[in-house]
C-alpha distance (Angstrom), angle and dihedral (degrees) to the residues before:
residue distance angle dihedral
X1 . . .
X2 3.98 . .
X3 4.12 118.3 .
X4 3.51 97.4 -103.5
X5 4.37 97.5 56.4
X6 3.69 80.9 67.7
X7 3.80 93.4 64.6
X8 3.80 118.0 95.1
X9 3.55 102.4 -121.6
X10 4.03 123.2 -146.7
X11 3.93 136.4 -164.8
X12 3.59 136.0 -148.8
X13 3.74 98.0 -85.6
X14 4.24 83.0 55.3
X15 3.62 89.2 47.8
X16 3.82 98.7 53.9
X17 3.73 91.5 66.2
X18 3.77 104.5 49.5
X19 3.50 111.9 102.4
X20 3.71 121.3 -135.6
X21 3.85 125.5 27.0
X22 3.59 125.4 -38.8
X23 3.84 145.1 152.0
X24 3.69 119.6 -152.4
X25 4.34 120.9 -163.0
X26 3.18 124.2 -178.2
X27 3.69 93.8 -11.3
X28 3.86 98.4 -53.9
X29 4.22 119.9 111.5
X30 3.40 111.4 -130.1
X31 4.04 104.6 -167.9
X32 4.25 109.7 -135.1
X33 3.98 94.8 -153.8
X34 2.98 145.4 141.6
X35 3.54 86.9 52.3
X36 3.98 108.4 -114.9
X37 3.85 130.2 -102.4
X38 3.75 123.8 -61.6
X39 3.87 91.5 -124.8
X40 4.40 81.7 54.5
X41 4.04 83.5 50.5
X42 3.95 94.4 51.7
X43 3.28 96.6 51.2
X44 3.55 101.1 45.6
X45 3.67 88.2 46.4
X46 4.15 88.6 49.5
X47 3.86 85.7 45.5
X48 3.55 94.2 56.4
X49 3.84 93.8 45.1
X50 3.57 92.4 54.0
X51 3.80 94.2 51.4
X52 3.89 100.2 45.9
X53 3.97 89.5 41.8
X54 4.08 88.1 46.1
X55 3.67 87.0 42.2
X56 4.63 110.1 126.6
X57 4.04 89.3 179.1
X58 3.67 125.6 96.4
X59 4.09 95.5 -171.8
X60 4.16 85.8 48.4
X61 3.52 132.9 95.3
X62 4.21 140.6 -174.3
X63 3.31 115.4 -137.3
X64 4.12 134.7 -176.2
X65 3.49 133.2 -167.2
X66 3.07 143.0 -29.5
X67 3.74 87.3 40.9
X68 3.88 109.4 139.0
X69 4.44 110.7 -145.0
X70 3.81 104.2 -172.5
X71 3.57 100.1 -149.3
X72 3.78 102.1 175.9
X73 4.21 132.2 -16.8
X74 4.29 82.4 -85.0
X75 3.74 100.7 42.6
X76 3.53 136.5 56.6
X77 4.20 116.4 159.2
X78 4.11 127.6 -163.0
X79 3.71 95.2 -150.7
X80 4.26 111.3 -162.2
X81 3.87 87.5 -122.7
X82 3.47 138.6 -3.3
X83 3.81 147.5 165.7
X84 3.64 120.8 -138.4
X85 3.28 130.2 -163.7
X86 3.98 98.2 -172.3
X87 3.79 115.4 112.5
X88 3.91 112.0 -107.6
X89 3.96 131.2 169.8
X90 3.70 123.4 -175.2
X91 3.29 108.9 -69.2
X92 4.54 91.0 55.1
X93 3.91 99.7 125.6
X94 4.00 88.7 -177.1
X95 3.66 148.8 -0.8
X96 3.42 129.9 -98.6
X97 4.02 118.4 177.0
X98 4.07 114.1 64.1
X99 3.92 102.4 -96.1
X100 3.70 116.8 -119.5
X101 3.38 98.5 -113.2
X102 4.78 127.4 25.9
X103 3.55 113.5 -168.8
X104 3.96 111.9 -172.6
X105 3.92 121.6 -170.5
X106 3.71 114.5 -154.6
X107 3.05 134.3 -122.3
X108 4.06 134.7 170.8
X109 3.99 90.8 -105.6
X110 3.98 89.3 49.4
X111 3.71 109.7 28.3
X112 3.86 103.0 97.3
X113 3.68 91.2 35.2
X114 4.02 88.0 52.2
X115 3.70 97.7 44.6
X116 3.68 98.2 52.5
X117 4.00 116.1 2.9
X118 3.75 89.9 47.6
X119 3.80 98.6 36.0
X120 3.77 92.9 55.8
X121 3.45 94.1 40.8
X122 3.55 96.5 46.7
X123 3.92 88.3 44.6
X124 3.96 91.2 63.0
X125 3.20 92.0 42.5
X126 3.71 87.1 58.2
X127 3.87 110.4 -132.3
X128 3.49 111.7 169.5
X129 3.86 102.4 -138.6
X130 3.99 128.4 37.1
X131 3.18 102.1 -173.0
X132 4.47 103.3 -175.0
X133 4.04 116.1 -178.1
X134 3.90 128.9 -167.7
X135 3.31 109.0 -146.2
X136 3.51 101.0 -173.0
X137 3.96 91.0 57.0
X138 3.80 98.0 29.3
X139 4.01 91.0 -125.9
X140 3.66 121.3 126.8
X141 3.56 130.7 -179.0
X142 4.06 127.4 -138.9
X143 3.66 111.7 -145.4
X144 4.05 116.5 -168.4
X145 4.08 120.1 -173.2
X146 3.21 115.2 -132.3
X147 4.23 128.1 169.8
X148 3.80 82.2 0.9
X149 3.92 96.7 -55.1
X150 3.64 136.9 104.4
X151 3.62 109.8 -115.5
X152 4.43 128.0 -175.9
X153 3.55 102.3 -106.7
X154 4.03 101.5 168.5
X155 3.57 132.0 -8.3
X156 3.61 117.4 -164.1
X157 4.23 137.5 177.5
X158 3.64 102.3 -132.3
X159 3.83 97.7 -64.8
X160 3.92 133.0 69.2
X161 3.98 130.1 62.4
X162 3.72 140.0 -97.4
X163 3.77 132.5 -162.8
X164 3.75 119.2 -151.5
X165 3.36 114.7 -158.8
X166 4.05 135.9 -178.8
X167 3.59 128.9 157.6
X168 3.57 115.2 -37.7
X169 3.65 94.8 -15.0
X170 3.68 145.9 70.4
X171 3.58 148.4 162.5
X172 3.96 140.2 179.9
X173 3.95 145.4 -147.9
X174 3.54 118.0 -151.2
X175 3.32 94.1 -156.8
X176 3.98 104.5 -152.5
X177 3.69 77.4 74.6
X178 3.79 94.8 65.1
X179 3.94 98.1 46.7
């Protein structure tokens, strides 16, 4: 019997009625607290200001957390940032389709989870950009998939730009102006 068939595992349904702020893949609760460093707050919050201003894409939208994506009944993720295309009114609780573009900020409680339990499971569930950033070092890697893989695209130390683009749409960080 491996390590991980000794975890409880949870759904959705379990999930809606924890209180404070979790993550759940495949099954296993991952708890999000304490909440991170201030620096990891600014420059998600400058992150997500650069996308949604940079934003060409009517149907698109940048997000930052908490923002709940329901991937599956055993997995539900609170990326940093995102940018969803999925069409939401008022009364959308969570998303559903992968969002174009996951941007995770790291932080010592969340690093190993982010660079491989979230990579692989944001690989398969095919989201175009993963986007991960030091913050400690100021580096940041720019991860693109392509034939179903994750492939480095850019890496950058805390200056320089990057354009996403998918479809119709598109949007950019210049990065100097998150550090």
């Amino acid at each position: 019997m491996g390590a991980l068939e000794l975890l409880d595992r949870y759904t959705y349904d379990d999930y809606k009625k924890w209180e404070g702020r979790w993550e759940l893949i495949d099954g296993i609760a991952y708890a999000m607290s304490p909440a991170p460093y201030l620096k990891h707050q600014r420059i998600a919050a400058r992150i997500w200001k650069e996308l949604q201003d940079n934003l060409e894409c009517e149907e698109c939208e940048a997000y930052i957390a908490p923002v709940d994506w329901v991937i599956d009944e055993k997995t539900v993720v609170q990326p940093d940032v995102l940018v969803s295309c999925e069409k939401v009114d008022e009364d959308t609780k969570f998303l559903q389709e992968p969002p174009k573009i996951v941007v995770e900020v790291l932080s010592l409680a969340t690093a190993l989870k982010d660079l491989t339990t979230k990579f692989t499971l944001y690989e398969k569930a095919e989201v175009l950009y993963y986007v991960v950033i030091n913050p400690k070092s100021e580096e940041l890697e720019i991860f693109m998939l392509k034939n179903g893989r994750y492939e480095l695209v850019k890496r950058l130390q805390s200056r320089g730009e990057f354009t996403f683009s998918w479809d119709n749409c598109s949007t950019k960080i210049d990065f100097a102006k998150v550090f």
